[in-house]
PDB file of N, CA, C, O and CB in Angstrom:
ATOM      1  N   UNK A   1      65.948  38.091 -28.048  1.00  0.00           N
ATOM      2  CA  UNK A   1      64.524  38.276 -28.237  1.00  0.00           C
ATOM      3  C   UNK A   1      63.840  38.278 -26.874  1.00  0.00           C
ATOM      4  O   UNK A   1      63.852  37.585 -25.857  1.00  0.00           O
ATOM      5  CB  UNK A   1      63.937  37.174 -29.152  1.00  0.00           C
ATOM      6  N   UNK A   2      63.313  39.241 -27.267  1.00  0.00           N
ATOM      7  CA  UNK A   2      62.267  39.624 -25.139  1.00  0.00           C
ATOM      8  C   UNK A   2      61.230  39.014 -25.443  1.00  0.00           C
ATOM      9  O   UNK A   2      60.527  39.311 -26.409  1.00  0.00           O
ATOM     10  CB  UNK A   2      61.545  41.643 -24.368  1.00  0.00           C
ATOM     11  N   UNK A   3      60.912  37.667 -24.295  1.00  0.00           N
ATOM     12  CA  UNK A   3      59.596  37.021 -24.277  1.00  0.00           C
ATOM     13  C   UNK A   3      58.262  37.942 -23.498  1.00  0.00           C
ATOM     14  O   UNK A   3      58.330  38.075 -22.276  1.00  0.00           O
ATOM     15  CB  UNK A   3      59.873  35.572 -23.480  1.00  0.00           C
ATOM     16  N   UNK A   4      57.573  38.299 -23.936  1.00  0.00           N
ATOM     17  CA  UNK A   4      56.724  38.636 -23.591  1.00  0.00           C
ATOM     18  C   UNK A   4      55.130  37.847 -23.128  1.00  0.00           C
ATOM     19  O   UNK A   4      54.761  36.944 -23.879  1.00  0.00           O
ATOM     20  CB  UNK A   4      56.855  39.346 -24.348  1.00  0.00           C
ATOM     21  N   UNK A   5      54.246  38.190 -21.942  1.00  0.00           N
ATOM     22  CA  UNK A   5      53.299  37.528 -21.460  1.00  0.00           C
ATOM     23  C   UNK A   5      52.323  38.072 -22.039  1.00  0.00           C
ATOM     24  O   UNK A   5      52.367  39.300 -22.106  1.00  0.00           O
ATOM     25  CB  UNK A   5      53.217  37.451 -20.196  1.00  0.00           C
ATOM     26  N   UNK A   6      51.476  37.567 -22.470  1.00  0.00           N
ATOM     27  CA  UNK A   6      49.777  37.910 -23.022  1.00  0.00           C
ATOM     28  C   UNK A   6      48.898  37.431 -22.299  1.00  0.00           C
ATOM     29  O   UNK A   6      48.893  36.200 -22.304  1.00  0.00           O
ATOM     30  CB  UNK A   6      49.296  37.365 -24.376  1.00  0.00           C
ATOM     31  N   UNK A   7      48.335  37.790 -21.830  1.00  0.00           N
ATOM     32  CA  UNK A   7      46.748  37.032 -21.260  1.00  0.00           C
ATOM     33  C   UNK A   7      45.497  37.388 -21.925  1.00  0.00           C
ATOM     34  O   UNK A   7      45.396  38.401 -22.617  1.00  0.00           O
ATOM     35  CB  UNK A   7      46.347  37.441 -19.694  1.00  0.00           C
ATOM     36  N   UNK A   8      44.382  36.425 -21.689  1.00  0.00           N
ATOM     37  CA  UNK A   8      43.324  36.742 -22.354  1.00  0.00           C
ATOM     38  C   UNK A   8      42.529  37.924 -22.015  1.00  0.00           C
ATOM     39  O   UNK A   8      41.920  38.658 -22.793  1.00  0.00           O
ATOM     40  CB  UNK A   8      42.632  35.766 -22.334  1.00  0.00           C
ATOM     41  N   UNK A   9      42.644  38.021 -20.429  1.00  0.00           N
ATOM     42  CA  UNK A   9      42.339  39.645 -20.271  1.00  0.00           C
ATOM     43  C   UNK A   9      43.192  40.144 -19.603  1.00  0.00           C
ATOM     44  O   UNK A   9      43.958  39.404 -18.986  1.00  0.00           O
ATOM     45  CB  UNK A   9      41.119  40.101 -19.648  1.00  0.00           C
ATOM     46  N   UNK A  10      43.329  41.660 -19.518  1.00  0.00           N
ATOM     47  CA  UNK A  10      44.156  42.460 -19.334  1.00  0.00           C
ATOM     48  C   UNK A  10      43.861  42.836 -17.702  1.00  0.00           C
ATOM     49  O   UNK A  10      42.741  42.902 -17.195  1.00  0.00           O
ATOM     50  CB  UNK A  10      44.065  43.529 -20.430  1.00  0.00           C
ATOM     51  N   UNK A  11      45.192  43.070 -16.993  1.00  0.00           N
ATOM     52  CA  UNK A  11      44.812  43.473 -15.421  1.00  0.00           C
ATOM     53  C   UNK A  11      44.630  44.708 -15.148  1.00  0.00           C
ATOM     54  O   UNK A  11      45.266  45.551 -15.782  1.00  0.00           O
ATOM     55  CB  UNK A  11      45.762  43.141 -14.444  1.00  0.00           C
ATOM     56  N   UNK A  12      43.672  45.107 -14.089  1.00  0.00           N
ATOM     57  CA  UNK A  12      42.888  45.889 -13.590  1.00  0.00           C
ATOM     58  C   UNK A  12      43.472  46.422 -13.258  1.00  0.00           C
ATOM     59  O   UNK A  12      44.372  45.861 -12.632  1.00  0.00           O
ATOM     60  CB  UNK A  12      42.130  45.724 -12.975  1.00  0.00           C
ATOM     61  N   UNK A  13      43.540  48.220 -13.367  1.00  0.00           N
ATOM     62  CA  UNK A  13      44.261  48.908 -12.254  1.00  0.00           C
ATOM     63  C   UNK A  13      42.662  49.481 -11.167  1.00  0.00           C
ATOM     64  O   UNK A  13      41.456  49.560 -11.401  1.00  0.00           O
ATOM     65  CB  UNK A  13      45.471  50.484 -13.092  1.00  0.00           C
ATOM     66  N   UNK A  14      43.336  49.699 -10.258  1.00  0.00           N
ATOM     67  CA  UNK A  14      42.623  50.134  -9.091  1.00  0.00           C
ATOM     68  C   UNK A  14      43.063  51.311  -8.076  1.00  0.00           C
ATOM     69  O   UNK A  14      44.146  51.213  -7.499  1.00  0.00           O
ATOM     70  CB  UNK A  14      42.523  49.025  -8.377  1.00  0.00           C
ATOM     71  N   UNK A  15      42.253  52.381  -7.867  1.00  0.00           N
ATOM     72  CA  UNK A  15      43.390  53.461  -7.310  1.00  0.00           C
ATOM     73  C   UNK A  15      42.957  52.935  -5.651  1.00  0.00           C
ATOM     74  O   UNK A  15      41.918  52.282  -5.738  1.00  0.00           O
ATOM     75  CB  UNK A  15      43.055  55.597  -7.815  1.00  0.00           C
ATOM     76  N   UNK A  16      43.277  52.996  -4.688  1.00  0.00           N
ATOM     77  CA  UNK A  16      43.515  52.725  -3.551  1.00  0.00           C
ATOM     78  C   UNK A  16      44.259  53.778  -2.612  1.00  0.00           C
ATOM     79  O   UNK A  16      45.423  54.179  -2.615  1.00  0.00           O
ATOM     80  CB  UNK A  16      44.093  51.639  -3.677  1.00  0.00           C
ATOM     81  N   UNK A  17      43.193  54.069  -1.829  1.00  0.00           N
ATOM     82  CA  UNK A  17      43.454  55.102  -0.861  1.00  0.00           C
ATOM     83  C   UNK A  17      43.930  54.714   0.946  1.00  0.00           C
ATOM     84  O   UNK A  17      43.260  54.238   1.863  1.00  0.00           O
ATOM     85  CB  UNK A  17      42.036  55.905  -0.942  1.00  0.00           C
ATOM     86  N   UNK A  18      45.247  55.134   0.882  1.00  0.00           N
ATOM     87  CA  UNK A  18      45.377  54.599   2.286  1.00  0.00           C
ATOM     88  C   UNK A  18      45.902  55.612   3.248  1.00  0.00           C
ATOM     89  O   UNK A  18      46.381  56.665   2.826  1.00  0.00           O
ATOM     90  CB  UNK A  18      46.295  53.391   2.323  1.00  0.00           C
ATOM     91  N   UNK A  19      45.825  55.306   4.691  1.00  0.00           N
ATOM     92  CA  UNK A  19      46.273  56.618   5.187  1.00  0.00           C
ATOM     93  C   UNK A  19      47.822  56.787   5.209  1.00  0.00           C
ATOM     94  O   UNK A  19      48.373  55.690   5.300  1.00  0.00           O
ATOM     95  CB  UNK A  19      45.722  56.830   6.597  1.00  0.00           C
ATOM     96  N   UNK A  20      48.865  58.058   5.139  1.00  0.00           N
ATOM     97  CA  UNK A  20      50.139  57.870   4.892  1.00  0.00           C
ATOM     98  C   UNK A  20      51.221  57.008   5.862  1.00  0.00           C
ATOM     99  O   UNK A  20      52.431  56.806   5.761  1.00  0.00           O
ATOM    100  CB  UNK A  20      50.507  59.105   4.750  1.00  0.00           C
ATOM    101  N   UNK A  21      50.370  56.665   6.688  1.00  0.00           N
ATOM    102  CA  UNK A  21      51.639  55.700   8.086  1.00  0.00           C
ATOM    103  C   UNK A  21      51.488  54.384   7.510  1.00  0.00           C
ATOM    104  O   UNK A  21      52.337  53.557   7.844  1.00  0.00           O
ATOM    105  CB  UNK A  21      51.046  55.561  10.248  1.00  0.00           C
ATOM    106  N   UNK A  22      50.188  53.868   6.371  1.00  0.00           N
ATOM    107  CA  UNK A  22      50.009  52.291   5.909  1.00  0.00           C
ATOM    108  C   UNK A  22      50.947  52.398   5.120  1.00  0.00           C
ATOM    109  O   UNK A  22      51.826  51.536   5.147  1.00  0.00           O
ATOM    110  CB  UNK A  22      48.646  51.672   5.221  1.00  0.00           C
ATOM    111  N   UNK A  23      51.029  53.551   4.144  1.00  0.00           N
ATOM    112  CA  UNK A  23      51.779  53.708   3.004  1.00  0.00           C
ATOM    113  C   UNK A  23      53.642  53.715   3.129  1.00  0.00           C
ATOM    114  O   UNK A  23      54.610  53.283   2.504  1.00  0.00           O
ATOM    115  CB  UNK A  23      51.183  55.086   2.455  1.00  0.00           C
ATOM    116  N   UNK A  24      53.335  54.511   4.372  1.00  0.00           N
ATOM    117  CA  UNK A  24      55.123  54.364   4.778  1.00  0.00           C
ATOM    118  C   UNK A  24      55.504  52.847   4.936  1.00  0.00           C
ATOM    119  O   UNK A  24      56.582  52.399   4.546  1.00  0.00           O
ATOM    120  CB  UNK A  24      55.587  55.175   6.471  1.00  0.00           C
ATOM    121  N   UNK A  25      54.827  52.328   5.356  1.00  0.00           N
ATOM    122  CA  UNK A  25      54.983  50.496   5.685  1.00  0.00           C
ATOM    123  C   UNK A  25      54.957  49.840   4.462  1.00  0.00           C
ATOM    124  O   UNK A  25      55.888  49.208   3.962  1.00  0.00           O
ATOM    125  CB  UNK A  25      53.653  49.705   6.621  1.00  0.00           C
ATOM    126  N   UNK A  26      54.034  49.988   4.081  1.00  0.00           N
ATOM    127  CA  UNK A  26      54.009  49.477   2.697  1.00  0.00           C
ATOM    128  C   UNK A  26      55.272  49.474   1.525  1.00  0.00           C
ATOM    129  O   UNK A  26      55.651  48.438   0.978  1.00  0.00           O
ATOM    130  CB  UNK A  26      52.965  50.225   2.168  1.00  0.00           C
ATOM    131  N   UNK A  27      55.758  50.623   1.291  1.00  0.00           N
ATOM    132  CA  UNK A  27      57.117  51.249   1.064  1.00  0.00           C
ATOM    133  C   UNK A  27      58.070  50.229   1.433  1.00  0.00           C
ATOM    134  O   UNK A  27      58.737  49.389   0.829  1.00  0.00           O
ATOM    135  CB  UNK A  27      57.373  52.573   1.891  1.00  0.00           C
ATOM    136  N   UNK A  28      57.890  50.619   2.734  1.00  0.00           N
ATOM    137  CA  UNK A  28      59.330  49.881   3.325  1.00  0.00           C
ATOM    138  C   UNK A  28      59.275  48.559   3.535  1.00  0.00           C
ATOM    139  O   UNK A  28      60.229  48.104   4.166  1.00  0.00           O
ATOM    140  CB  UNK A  28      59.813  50.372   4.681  1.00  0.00           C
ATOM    141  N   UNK A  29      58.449  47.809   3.196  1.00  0.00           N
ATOM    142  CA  UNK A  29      58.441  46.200   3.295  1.00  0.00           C
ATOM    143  C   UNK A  29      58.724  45.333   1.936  1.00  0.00           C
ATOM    144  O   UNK A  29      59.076  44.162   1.798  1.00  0.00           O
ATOM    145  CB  UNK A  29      56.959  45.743   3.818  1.00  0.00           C
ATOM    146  N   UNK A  30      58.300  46.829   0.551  1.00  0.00           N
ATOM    147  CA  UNK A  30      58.038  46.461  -0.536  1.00  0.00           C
ATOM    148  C   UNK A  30      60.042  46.649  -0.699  1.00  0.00           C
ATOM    149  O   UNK A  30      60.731  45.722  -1.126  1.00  0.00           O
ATOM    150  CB  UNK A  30      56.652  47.445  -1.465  1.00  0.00           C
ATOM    151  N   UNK A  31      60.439  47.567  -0.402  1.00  0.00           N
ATOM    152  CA  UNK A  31      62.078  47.792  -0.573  1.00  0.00           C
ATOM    153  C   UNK A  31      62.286  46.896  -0.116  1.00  0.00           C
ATOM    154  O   UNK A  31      62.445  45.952  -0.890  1.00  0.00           O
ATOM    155  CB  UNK A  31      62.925  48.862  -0.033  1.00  0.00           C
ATOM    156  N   UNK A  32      62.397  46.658   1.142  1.00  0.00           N
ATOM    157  CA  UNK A  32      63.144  45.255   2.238  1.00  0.00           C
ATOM    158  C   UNK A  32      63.189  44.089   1.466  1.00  0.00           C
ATOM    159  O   UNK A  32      64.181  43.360   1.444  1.00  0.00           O
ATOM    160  CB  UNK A  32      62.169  44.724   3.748  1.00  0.00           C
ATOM    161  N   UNK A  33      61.872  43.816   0.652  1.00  0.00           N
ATOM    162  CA  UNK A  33      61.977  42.406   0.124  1.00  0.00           C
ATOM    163  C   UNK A  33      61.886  42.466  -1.398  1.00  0.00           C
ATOM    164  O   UNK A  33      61.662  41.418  -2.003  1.00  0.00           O
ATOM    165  CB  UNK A  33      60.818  41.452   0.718  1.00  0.00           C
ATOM    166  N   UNK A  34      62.049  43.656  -2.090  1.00  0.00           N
ATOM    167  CA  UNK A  34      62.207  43.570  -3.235  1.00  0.00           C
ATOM    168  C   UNK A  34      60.886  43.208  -3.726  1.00  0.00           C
ATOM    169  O   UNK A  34      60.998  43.012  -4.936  1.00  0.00           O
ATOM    170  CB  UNK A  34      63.229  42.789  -3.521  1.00  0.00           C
ATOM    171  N   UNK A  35      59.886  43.060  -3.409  1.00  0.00           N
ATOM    172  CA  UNK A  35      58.955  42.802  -4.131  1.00  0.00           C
ATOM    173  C   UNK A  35      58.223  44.065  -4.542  1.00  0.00           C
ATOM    174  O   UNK A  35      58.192  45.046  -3.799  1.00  0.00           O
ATOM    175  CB  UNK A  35      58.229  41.887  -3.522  1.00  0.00           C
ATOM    176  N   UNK A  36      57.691  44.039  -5.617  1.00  0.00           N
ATOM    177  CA  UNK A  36      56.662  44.793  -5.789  1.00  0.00           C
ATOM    178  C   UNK A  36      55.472  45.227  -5.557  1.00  0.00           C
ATOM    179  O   UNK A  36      54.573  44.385  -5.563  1.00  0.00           O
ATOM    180  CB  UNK A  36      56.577  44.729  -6.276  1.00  0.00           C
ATOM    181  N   UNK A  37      55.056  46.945  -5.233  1.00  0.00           N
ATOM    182  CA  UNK A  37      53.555  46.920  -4.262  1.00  0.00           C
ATOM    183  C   UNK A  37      52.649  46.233  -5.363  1.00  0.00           C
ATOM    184  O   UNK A  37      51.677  45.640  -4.895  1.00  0.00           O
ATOM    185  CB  UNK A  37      52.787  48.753  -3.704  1.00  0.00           C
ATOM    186  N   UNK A  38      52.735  46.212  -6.228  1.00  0.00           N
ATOM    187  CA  UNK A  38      51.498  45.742  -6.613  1.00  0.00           C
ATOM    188  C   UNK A  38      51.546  44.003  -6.383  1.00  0.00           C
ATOM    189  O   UNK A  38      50.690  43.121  -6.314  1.00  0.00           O
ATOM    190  CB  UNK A  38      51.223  46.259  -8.223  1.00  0.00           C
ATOM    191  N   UNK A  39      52.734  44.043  -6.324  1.00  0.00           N
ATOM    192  CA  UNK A  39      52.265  42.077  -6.388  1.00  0.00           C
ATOM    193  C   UNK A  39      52.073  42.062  -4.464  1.00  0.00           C
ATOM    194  O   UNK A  39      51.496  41.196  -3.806  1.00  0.00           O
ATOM    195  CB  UNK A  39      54.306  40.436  -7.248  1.00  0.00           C
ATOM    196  N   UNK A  40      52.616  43.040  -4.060  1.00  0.00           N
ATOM    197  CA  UNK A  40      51.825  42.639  -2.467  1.00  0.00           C
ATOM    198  C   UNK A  40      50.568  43.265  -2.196  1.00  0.00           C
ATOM    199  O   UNK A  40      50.148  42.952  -1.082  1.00  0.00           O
ATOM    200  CB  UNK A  40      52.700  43.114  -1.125  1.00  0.00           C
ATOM    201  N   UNK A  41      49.962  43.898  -2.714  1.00  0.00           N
ATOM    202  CA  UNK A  41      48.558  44.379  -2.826  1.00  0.00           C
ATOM    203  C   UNK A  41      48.017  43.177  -3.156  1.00  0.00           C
ATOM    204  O   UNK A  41      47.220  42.730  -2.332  1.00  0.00           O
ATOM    205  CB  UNK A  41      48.224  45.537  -3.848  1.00  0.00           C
ATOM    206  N   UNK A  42      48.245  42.465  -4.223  1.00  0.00           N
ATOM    207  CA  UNK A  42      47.717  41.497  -4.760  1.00  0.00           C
ATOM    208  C   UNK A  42      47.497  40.174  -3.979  1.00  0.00           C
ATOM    209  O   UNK A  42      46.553  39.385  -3.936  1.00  0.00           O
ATOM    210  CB  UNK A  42      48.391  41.355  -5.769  1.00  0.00           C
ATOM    211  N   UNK A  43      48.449  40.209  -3.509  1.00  0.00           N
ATOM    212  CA  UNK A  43      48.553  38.958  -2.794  1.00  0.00           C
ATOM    213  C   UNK A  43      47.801  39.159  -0.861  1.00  0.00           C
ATOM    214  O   UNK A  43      47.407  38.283  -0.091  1.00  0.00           O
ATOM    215  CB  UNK A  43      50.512  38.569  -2.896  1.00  0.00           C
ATOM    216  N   UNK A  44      47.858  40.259  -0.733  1.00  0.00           N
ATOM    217  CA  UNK A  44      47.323  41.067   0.795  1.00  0.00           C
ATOM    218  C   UNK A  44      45.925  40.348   0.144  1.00  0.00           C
ATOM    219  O   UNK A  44      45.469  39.245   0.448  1.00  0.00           O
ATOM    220  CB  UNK A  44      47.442  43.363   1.132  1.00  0.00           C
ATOM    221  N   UNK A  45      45.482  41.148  -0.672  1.00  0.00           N
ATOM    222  CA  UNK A  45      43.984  41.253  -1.111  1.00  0.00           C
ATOM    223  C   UNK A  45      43.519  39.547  -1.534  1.00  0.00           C
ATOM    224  O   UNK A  45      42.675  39.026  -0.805  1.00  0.00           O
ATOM    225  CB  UNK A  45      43.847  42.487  -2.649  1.00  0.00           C
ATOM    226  N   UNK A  46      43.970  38.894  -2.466  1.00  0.00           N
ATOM    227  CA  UNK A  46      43.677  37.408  -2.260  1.00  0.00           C
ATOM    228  C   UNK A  46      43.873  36.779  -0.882  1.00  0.00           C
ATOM    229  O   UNK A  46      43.309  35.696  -0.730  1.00  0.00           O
ATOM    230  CB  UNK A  46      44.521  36.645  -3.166  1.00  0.00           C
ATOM    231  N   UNK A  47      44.308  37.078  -0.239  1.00  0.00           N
ATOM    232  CA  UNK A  47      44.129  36.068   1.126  1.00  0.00           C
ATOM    233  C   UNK A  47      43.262  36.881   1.779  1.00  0.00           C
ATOM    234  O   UNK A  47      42.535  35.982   2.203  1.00  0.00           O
ATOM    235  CB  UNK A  47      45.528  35.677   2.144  1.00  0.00           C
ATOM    236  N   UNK A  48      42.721  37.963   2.231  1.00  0.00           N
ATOM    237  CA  UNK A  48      41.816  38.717   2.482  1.00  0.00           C
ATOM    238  C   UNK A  48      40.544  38.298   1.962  1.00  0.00           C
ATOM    239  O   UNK A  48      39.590  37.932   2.648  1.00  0.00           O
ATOM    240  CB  UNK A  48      42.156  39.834   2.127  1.00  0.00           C
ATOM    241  N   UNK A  49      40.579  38.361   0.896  1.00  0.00           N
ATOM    242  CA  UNK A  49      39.153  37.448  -0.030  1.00  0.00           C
ATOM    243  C   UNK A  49      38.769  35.961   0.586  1.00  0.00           C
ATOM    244  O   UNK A  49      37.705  35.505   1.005  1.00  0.00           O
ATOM    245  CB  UNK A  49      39.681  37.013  -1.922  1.00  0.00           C
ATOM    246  N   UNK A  50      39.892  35.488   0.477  1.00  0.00           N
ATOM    247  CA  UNK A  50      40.008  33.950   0.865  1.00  0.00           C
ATOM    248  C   UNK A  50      39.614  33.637   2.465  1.00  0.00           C
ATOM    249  O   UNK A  50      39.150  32.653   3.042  1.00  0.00           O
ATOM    250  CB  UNK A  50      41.652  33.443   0.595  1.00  0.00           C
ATOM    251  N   UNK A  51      40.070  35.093   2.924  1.00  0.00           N
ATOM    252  CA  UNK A  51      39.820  34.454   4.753  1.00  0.00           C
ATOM    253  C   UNK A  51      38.220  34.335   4.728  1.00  0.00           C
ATOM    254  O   UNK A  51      37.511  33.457   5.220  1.00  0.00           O
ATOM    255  CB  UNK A  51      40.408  35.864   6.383  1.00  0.00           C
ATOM    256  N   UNK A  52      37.713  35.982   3.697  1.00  0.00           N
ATOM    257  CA  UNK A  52      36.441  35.779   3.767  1.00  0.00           C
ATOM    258  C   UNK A  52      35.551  34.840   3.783  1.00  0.00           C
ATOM    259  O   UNK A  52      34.659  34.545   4.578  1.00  0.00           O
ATOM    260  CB  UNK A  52      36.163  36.196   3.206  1.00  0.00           C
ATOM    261  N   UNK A  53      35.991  34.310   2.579  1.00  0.00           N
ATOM    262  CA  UNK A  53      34.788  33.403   2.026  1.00  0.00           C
ATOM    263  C   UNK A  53      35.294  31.854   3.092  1.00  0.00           C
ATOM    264  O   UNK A  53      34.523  30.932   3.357  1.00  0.00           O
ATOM    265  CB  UNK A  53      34.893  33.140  -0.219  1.00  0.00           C
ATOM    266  N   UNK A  54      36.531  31.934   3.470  1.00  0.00           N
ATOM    267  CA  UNK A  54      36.062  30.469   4.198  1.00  0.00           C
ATOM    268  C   UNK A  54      35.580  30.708   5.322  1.00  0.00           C
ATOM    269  O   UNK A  54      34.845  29.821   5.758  1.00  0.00           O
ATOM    270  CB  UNK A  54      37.116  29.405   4.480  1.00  0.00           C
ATOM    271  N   UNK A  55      35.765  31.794   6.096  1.00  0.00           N
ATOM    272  CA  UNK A  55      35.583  32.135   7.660  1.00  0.00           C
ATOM    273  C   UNK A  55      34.202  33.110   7.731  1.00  0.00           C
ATOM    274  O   UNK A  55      33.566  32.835   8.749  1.00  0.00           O
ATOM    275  CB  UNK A  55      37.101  33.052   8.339  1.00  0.00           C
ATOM    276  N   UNK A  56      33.700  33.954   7.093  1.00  0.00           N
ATOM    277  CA  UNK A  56      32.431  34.656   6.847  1.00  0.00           C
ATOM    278  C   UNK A  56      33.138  36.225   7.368  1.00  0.00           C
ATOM    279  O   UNK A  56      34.153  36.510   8.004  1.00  0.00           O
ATOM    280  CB  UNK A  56      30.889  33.924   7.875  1.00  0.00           C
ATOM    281  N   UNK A  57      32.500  36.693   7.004  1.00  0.00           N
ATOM    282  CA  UNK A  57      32.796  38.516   7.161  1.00  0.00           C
ATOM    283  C   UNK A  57      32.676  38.738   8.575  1.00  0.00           C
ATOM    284  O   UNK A  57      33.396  39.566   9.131  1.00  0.00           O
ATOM    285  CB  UNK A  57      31.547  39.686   6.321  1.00  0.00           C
ATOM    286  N   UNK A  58      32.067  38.256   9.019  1.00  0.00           N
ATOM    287  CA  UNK A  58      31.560  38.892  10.702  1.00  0.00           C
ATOM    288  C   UNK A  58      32.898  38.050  11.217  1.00  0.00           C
ATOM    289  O   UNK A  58      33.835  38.834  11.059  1.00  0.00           O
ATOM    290  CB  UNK A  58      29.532  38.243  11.626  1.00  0.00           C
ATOM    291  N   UNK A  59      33.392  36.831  11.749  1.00  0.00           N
ATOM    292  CA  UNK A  59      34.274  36.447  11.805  1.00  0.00           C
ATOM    293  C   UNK A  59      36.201  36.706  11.337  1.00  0.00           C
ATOM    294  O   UNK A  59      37.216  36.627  12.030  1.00  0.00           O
ATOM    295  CB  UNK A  59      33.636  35.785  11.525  1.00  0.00           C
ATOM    296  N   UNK A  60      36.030  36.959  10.173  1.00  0.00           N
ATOM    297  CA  UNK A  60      37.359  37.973   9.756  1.00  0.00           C
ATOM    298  C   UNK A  60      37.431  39.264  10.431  1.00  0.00           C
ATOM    299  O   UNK A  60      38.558  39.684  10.695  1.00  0.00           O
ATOM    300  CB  UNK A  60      37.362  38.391   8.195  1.00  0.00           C
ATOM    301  N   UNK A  61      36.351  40.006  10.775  1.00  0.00           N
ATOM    302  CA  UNK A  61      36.575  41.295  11.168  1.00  0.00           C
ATOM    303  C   UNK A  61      36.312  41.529  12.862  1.00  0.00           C
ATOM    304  O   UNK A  61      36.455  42.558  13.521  1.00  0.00           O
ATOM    305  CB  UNK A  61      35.625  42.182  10.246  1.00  0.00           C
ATOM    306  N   UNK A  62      35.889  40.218  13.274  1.00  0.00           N
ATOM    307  CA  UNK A  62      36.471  40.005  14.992  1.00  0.00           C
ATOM    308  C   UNK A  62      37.479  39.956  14.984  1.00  0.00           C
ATOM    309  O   UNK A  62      38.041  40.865  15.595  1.00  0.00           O
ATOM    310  CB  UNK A  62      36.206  38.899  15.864  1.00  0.00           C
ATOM    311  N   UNK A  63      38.401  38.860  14.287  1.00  0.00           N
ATOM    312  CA  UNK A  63      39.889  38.965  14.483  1.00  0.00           C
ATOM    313  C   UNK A  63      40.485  39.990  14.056  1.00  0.00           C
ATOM    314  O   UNK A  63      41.582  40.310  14.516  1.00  0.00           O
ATOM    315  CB  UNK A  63      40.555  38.034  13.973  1.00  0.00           C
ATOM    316  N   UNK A  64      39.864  40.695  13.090  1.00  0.00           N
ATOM    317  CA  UNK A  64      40.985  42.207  12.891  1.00  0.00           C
ATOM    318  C   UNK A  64      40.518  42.964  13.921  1.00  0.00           C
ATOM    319  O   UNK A  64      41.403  43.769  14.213  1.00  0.00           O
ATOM    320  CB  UNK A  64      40.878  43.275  11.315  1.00  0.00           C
ATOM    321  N   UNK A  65      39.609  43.094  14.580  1.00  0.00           N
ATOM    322  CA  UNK A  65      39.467  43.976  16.186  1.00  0.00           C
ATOM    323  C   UNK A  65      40.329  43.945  17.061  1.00  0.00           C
ATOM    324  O   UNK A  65      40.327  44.737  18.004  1.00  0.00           O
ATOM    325  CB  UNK A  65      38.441  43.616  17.065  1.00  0.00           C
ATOM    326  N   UNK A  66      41.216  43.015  16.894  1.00  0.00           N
ATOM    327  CA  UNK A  66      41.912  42.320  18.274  1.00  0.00           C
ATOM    328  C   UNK A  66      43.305  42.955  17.939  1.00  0.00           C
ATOM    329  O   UNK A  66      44.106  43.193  18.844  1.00  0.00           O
ATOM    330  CB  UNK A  66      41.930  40.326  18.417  1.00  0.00           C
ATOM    331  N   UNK A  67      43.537  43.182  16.838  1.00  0.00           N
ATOM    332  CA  UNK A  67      44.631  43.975  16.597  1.00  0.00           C
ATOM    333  C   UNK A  67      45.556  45.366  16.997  1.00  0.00           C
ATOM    334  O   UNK A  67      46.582  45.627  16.368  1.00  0.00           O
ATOM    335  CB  UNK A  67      44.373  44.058  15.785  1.00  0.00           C
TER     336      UNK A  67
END
């Protein structure tokens, strides 16, 4: 018998546009470690949220300048 997950609401799809050299990376990090893009989208994007709100927007996006 296949257990199956229910939640009370259902997850969002989202189309997401990136340029093709993010996407080649993306690919190949998602193979390397077996994980799935969506659970590393997911997880990119929650700590992204998270830097926000503890560090403020103007601050998160100094340190991505430096990159």
């Amino acid at each position: 018998m296949k257990l199956e997950n229910y939640h009370p609401t259902p997850k969002i799809q989202y189309p997401l546009r990136m340029e093709h050299e993010l996407h080649n990376r993306f690919q190949y990090i998602s193979k390397k470690t077996r994980i799935p893009m969506s659970t590393l989208g997911r997880l990119g994007i929650t700590k992204f949220i998270e830097e926000i709100e503890s560090k403020g927007i103007t601050t998160v996006l100094k340190e991505m300048e430096t990159y």
